[in-house]
C-alpha positions in Angstrom: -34.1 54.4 -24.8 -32.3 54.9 -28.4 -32.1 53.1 -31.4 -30.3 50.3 -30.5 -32.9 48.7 -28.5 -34.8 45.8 -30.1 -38.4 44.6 -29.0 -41.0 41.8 -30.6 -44.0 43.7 -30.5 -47.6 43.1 -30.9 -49.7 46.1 -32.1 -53.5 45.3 -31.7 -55.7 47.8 -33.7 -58.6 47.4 -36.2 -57.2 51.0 -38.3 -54.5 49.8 -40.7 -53.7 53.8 -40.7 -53.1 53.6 -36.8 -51.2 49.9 -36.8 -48.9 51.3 -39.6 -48.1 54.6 -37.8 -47.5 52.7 -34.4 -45.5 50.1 -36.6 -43.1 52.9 -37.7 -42.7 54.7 -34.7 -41.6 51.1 -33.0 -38.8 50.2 -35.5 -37.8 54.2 -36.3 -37.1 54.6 -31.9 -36.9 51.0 -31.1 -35.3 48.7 -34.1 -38.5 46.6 -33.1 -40.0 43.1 -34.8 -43.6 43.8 -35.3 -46.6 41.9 -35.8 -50.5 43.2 -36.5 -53.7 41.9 -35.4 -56.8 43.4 -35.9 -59.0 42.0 -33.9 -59.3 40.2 -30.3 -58.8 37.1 -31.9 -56.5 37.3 -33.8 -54.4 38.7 -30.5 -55.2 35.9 -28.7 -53.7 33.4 -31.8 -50.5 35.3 -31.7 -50.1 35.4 -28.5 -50.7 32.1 -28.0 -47.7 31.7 -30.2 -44.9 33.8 -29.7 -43.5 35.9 -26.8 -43.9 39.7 -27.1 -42.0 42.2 -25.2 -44.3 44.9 -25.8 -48.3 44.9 -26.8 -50.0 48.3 -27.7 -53.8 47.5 -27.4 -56.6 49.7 -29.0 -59.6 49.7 -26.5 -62.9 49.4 -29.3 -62.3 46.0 -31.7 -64.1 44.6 -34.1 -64.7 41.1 -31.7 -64.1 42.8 -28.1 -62.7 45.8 -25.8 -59.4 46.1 -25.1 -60.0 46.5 -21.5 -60.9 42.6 -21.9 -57.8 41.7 -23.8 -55.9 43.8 -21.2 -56.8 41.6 -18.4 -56.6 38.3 -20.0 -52.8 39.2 -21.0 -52.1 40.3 -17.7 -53.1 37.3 -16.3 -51.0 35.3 -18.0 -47.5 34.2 -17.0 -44.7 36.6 -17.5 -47.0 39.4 -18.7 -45.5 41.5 -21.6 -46.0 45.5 -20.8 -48.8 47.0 -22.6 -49.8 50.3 -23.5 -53.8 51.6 -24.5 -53.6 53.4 -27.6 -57.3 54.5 -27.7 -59.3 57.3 -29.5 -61.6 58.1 -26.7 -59.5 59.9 -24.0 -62.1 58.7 -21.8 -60.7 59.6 -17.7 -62.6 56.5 -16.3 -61.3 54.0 -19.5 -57.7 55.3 -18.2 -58.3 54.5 -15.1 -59.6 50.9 -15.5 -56.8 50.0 -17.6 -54.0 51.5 -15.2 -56.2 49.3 -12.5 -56.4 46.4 -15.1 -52.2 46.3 -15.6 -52.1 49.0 -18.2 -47.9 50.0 -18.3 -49.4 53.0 -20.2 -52.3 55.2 -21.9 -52.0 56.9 -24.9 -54.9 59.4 -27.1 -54.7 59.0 -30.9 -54.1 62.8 -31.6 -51.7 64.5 -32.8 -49.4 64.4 -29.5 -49.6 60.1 -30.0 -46.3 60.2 -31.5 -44.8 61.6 -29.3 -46.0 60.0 -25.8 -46.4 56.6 -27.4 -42.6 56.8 -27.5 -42.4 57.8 -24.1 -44.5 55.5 -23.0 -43.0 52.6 -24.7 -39.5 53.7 -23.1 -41.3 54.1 -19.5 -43.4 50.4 -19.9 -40.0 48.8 -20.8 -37.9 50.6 -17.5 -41.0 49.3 -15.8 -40.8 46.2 -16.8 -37.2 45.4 -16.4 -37.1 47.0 -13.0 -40.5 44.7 -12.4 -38.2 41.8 -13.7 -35.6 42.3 -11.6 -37.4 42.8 -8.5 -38.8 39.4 -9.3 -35.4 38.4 -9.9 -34.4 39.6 -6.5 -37.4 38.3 -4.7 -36.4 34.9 -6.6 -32.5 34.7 -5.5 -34.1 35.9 -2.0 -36.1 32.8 -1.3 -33.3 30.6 -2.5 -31.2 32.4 0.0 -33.5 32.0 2.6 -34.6 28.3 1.7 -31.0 27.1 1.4 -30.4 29.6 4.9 -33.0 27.9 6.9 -32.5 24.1 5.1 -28.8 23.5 5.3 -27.5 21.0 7.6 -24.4 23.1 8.9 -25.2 26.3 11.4 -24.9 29.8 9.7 -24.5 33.0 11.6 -24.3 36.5 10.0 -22.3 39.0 12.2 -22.2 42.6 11.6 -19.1 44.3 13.0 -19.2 46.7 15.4 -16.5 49.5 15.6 -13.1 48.7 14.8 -14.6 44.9 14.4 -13.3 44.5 18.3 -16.7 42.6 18.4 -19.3 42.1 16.4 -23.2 41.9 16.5 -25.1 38.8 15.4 -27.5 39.4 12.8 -28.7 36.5 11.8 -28.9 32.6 12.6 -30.3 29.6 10.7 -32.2 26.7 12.1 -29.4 24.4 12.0 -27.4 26.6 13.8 -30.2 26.3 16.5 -30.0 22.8 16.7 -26.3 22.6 17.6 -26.1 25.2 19.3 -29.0 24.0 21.5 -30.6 27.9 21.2 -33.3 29.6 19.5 -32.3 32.6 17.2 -34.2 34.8 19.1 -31.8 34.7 22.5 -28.8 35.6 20.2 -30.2 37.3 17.2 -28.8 41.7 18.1 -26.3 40.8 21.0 -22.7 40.9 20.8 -21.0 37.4 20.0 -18.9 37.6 23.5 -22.0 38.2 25.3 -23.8 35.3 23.2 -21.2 33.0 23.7 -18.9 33.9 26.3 -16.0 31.3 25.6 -15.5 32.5 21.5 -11.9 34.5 22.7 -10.7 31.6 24.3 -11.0 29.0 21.5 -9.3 31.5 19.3 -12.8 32.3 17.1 -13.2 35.5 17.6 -9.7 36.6 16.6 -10.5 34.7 13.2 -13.9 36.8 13.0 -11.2 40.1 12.9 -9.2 38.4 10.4 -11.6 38.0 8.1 -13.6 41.4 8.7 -10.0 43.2 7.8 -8.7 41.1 4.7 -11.6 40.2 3.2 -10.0 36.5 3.2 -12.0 33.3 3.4 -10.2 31.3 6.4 -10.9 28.0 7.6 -10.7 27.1 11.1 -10.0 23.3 11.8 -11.9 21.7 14.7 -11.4 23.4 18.4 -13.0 22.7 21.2 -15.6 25.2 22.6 -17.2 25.5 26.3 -19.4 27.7 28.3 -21.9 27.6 30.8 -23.8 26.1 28.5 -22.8 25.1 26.0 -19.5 22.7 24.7 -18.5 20.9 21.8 -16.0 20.6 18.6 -16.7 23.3 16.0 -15.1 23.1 12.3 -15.6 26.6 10.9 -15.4 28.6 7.7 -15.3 32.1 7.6 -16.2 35.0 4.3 -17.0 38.5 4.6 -19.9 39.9 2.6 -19.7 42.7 0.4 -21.8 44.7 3.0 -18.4 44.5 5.2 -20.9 41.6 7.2 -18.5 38.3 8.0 -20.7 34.6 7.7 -19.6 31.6 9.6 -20.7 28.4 8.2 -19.8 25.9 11.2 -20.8 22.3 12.1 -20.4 20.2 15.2 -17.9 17.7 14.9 -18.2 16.5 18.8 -19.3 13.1 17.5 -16.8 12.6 14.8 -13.7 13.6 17.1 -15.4 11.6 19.7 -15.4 8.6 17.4 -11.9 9.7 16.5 -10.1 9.7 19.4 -12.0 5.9 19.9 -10.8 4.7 17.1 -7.1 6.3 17.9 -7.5 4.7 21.5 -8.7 1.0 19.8 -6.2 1.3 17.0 -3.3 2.0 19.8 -4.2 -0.5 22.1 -4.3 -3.2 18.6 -1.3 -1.9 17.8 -0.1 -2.9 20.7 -1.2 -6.2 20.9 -0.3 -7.0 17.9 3.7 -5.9 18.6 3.5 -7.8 21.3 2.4 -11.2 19.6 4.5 -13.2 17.6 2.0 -13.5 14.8 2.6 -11.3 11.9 -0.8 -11.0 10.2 -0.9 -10.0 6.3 -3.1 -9.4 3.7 -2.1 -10.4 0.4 -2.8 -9.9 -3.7 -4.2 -13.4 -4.6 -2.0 -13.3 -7.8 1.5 -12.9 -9.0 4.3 -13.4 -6.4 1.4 -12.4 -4.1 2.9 -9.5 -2.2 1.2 -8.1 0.3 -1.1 -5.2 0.7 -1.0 -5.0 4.3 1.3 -6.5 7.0 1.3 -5.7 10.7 4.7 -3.7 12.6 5.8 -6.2 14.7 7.0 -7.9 11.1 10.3 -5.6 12.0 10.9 -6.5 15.1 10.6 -10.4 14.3 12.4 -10.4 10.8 13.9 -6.9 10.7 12.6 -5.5 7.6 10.3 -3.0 7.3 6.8 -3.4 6.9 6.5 -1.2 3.2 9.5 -3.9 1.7 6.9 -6.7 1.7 4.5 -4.0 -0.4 6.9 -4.6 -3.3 6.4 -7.3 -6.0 8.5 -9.8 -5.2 10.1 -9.3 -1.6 8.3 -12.1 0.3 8.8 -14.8 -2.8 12.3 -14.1 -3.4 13.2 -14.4 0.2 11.8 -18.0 0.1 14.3 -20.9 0.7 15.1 -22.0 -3.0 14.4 -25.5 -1.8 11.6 -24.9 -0.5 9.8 -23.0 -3.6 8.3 -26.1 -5.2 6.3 -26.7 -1.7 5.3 -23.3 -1.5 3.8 -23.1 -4.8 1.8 -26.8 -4.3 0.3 -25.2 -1.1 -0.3 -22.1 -2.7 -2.2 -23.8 -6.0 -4.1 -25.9 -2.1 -4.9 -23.2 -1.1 -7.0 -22.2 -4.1 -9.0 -25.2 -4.7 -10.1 -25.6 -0.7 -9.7 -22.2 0.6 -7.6 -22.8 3.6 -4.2 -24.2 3.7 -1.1 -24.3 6.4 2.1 -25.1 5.4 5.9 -24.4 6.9 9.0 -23.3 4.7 12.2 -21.2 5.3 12.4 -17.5 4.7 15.5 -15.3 4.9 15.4 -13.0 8.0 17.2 -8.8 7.3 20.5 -10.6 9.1 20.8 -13.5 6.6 19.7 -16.0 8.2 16.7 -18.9 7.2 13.8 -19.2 9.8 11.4 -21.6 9.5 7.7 -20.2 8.9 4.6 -21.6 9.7 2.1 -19.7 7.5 -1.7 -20.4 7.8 -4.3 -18.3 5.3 -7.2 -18.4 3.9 -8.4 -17.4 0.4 -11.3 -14.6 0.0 -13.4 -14.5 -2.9 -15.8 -12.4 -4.4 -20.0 -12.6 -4.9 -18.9 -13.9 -8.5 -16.5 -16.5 -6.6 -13.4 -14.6 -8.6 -10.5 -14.5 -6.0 -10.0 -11.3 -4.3 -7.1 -11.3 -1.4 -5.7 -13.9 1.0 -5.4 -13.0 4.4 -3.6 -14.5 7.0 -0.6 -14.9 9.8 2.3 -16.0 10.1 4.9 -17.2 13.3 8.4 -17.9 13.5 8.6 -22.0 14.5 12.5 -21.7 14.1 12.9 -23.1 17.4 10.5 -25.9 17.4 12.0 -26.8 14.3 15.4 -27.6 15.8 14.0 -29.6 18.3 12.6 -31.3 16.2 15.6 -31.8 14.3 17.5 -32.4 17.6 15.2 -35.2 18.3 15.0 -37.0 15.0 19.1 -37.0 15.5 18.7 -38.0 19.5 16.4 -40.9 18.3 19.1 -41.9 15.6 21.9 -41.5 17.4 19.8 -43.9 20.4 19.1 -46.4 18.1 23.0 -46.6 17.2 23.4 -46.5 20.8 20.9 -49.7 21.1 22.6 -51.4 18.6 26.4 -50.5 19.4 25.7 -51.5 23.3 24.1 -54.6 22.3 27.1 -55.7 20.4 29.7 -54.3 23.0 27.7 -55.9 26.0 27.4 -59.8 24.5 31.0 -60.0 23.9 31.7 -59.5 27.3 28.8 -61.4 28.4 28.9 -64.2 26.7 32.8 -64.6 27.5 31.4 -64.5 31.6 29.0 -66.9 30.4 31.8 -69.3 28.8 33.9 -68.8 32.0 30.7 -70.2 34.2 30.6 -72.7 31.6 33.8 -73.8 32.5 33.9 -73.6 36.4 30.8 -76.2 36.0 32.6 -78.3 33.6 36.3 -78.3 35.6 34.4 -79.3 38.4 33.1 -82.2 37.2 35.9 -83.5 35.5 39.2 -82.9 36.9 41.5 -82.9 40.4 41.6 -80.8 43.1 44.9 -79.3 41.6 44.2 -78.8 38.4 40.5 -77.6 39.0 41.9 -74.6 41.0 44.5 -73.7 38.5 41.3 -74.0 35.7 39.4 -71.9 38.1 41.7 -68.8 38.7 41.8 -68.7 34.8 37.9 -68.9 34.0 37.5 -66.4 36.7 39.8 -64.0 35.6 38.5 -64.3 32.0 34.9 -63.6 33.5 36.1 -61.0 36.0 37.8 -59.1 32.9 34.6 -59.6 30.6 32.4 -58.1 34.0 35.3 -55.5 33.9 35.0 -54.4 30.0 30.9 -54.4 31.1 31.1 -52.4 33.8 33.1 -49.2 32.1 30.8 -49.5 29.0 27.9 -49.0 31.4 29.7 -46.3 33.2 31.0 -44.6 30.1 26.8 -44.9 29.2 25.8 -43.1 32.5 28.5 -40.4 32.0 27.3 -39.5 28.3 24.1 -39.5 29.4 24.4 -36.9 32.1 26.9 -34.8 30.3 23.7 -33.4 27.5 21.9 -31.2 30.7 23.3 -28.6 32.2 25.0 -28.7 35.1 23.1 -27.9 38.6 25.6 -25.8 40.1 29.0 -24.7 38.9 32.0 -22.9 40.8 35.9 -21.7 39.5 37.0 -25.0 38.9 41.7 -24.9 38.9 42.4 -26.3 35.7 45.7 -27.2 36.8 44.4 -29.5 40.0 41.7 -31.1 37.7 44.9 -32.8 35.1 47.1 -32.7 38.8 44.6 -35.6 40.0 43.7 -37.4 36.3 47.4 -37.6 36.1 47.8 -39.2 39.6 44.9 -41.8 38.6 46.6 -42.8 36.0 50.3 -42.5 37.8 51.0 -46.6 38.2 50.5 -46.6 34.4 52.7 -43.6 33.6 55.6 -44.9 36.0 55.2 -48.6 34.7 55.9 -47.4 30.8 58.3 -44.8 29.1 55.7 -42.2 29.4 56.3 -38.3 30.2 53.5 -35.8 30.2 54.1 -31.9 29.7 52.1 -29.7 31.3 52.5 -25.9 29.8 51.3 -22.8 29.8 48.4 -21.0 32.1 45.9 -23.5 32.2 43.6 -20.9 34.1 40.2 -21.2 36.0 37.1 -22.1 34.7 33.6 -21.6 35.9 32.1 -24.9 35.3 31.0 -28.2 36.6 34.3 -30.4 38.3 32.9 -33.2 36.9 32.1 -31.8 33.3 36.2 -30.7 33.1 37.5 -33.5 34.6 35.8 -36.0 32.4 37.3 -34.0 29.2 41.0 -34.0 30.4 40.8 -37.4 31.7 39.3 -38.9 28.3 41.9 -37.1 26.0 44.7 -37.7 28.1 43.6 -41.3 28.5 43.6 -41.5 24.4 46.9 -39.8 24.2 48.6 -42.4 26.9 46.9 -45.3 25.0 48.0 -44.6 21.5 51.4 -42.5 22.1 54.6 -44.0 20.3 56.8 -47.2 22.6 58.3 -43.4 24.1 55.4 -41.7 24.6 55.1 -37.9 25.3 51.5 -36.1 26.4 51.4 -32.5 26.0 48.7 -30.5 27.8 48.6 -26.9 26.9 47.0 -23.9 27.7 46.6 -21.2 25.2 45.1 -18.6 26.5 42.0 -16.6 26.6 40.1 -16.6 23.8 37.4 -13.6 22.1 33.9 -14.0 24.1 35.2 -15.4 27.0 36.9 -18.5 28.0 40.1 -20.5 27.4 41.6 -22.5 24.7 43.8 -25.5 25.5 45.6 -28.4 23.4 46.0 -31.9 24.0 48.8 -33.7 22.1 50.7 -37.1 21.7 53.9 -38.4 19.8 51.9 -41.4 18.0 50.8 -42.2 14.8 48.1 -39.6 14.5 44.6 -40.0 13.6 43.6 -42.6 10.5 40.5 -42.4 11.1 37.1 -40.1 9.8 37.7 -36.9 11.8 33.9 -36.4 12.0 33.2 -40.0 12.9 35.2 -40.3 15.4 32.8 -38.6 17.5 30.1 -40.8 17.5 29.4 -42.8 20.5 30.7 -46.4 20.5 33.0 -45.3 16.8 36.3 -47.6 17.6 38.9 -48.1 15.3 40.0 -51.2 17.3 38.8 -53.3 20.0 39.9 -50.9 23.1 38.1 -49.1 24.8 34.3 -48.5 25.2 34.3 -45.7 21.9 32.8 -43.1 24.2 35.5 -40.7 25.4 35.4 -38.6 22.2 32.0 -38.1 22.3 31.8 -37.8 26.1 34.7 -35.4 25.4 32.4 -32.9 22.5 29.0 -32.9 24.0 31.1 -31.4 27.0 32.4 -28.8 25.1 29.6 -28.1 23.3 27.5 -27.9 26.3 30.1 -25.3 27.7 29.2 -23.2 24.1 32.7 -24.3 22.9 33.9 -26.4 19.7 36.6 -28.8 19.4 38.9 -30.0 16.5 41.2 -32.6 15.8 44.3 -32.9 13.2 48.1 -34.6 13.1 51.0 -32.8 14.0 53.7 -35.0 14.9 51.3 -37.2 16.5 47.7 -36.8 17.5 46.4 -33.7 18.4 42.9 -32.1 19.7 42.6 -28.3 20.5 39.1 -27.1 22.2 37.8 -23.9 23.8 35.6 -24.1 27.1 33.7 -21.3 28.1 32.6 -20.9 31.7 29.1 -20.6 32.2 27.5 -18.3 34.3 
């Protein structure tokens, strides 16, 4: 040791001569901090307070022997080394204070200089090499506790050769456990003969990885099995500085078991929920509440992705703007009672409004503070237009009611007047001039029966036109206005009437009854309200994009006065003719057909309409 070692030293000796020479010696070799005490006492005082890392001990004091002092320091925790420096070079006083714990014994001759010295330098290697066998013992059973206590399974292999295979040297308790084996089956036999299946799950090539590089590796769950034993292993792999390679390995069996459970549940919700029409959402219960979760099948319903309604203000901008101020009323519902439902439009990825029927319910916190609204949503689009479609049925039946009610009494009541009359004739006039009174009352009453009679056919005819026909076939267009034409034949002769037929009128696959009933109404119209030389034009224009054919029916009259949209409405006359069903007859029939009609002037009055065949 030279002189740039540094102690705190305790020099106990009741000859001042002795403690000074000691004294030198320590801080000449040793650069040492020392203290004196003269007596057993006094020792025990400053050892009491403050730690020395050397104590030279004189064996006769004034209070005690230093074999006494010797023990009770060495008894102590963490012991400081100590050296007898005695007068008496007394065999058997050596030898008690080696057995006592003595690091050293030295005579107070003229050699003391030099052994004490020597001693010190030999007590202080002993004491560091005790210290860090201590140390060692200390990191040893930390090893061994945190070995033997851990939850995952540890095995220490040695390699053996080229590290082709290796031996297992060791094996914690845990490893035990999962392995479902005690150490001592395993513990000096080759892994491949321990476990048999460690090539095939790809192990034992890591195990050669590792023992070549010197590279930790982790190796993601596999799936082991032998004879006997099976199960999902997550390792990670070091090699020691002895060239020895620890795995550190847990069984994941359960957790890939619940895994591939939850992978199987979550599928199978998946789904079921892409297969219902609900799209269920969670939501931030502030903001323009956008949602934090939303379910696939969102895509296939409305086309947009699911992540689009993650953003800010997707779902509230895509709100009908007239339907905002509803939204937000059952929105502020919905957080003063906690469940609300409510309907409103909301644009679809094509463009298009669909009504939304949107039921949630608010979720709040222990503190009652609102924390997220879940809920689900379906597209009512459909019921919706019934609906709509039945509000307008019920209005256009009541101006059915009322219009039919008006149209029948006329004709009624002028049957009734012509009763009236038979009775009264014939009670107050001749033979002669009763039947000339008759023929007149009942031709006024068969009329009125007449006008009666094609407003309750023209009734039966719109009515059946609204459902779908029950069976259709390739109706000639050309024979349909061939026999319409021939109806009306007595009418066309008896006036200066000439009807055109031009173009390809084609087939159509339809309902007889349904085409007839169009032609016959709108060339009915065009006869009625031609000019004194009237001239009916039936057309055909072709085929049209989508399937079916376009046609145009046209007169030389005055043209249409009348509202164009009006018009259509059942029992809508301009004058007193007619039963003011034909035009509407004439558009539920296209309409049923998927077609549209329109009307306009053109050197008369003239209606163009597509019908498309239906399958």
């Amino acid at each position: 040791m030279g002189r740039d070692m540094s102690l705190h030293a305790l020099v106990v000796d009741d000859e001042p001569e002795v403690s000074n020479l000691i004294t030198l010696l320590l801080k000449q070799h040793f650069d040492a901090a020392v203290e004196i005490a003269e007596t057993c006492a006094e020792a025990r005082q400053k050892l009491s307070e403050n730690d020395f890392d050397l104590v030279t001990l004189d064996h006769q004091l004034p209070d005690g022997t230093g074999l006494e002092l010797l023990r009770e320091i060495r008894s102590g925790p963490a012991p400081a080394p100590v050296i007898m420096v005695t007068a008496h070079g007394d065999e058997k006083i050596a030898l008690s204070a080696f057995k006592s714990g003595a690091s050293g014994y030295v005579v107070k001759d003229s050699r003391m200089s030099t052994l004490l010295v020597q001693e010190v330098k030999s007590a202080l290697a002993g004491a560091a090499l005790e210290e860090a066998e201590a140390e060692l013992r200390r990191i040893e059973e930390r090893y061994l506790h945190m070995f033997e206590n851990m939850t995952s399974g540890v095995a220490v292999y040695e390699p053996v050769g080229d590290a082709g295979d290796f031996m297992i040297r060791d094996f914690n308790r845990a490893a035990e456990q999962i392995e479902q084996v005690e150490r001592g089956e395993v513990i000096g036999k080759r892994v491949t003969e321990a476990f048999p299946g460690i090539q095939d799950m790809g192990f034992l090539e890591v195990l050669r990885k590792v023992a070549r590089t010197g590279e930790p590796e982790f190796y993601p769950a596999v799936y082991y099995e032998d004879e006997r034993h099976s199960g999902w292993r997550e390792n990670r792999v070091y090699r020691l500085p002895t060239g020895e390679v620890v795995a550190i390995f847990d069984d994941v069996t359960g957790y890939r078991t619940a895994e591939a459970q939850l992978t199987e549940v979550k599928q199978r919700l998946e789904a079921l929920l892409s297969s219902t029409k609900a799209v269920l959402y969670r939501a931030r219960p502030y903001g323009n509440y956008s949602a934090t979760y939303i379910t696939d099948n969102v895509k296939a319903l409305f086309g947009y992705d699911p992540q689009e309604f993650y953003s800010e203000d997707f779902w509230y901008e895509r709100v009908h703007p007239d339907d905002v101020h509803s939204v937000d009323e059952s929105l502020q519902q919905l957080f003063e009672s906690g469940l609300n439902g409510y309907e409103y439009r909301f644009l679809d990825a094509c463009g298009h409004y669909r009504w939304i029927q949107d039921e949630m319910r608010l979720i709040r916190g222990a503190e009652g503070k609102p924390q997220e609204i879940i809920g689900f949503f379906i597209d009512v689009t459909d019921r919706k237009k019934s609906e709509l479609e039945l509000i307008e049925k019920n209005r256009e039946l009541e101006g059915y009611v009322r219009a039919m009610t008006h149209d029948l009494k006329g004709p009624l009541s002028s049957a009734l007047s012509g009763c009236s009359m038979v009775r009264e004739v014939t009670e107050a006039h001749g033979e002669e001039e009763v039947a000339k009174l008759l023929l007149k009352a009942i031709g006024t009453t068969h009329a009125a029966l007449e006008r009666s009679y094609a407003l309750v056919d023209d009734l039966l005819a719109f009515a059946e036109v609204g459902a779908s026909p029950e069976r259709v076939e390739a109706v000639d267009v050309t024979g349909v206005i061939e026999g319409v034409l021939k109806e009306r034949e007595h009418i066309i002769r008896g006036g200066d009437i000439r009807v055109e037929v031009n173009g390809d009128l084609g087939v159509l696959n339809a309902s007889p009854v349904h085409v007839y009933q169009v032609f016959s109404n709108l060339i009915g119209n065009a006869i009625e309200h031609g000019s004194d030389s009237a001239v009916v034009e039936v057309s055909g224009l072709g085929e049209v994009a989508g399937g079916g054919r376009a046609y145009r029916v046209r007169d030389n009259g005055p043209g249409l006065s009348v509202d164009m949209e009006r018009m259509y409405e059942p029992f809508y006359k301009k004058d007193s003719t007619g039963t003011g069903m034909g035009l509407s007859i004439v558009r539920k029939v296209v309409e049923l057909y998927h077609g549209e009609i329109k009307a306009y002037n053109d050197g008369g009055a003239c209606f163009e309409f597509v019908i498309r065949g239906l399958d």
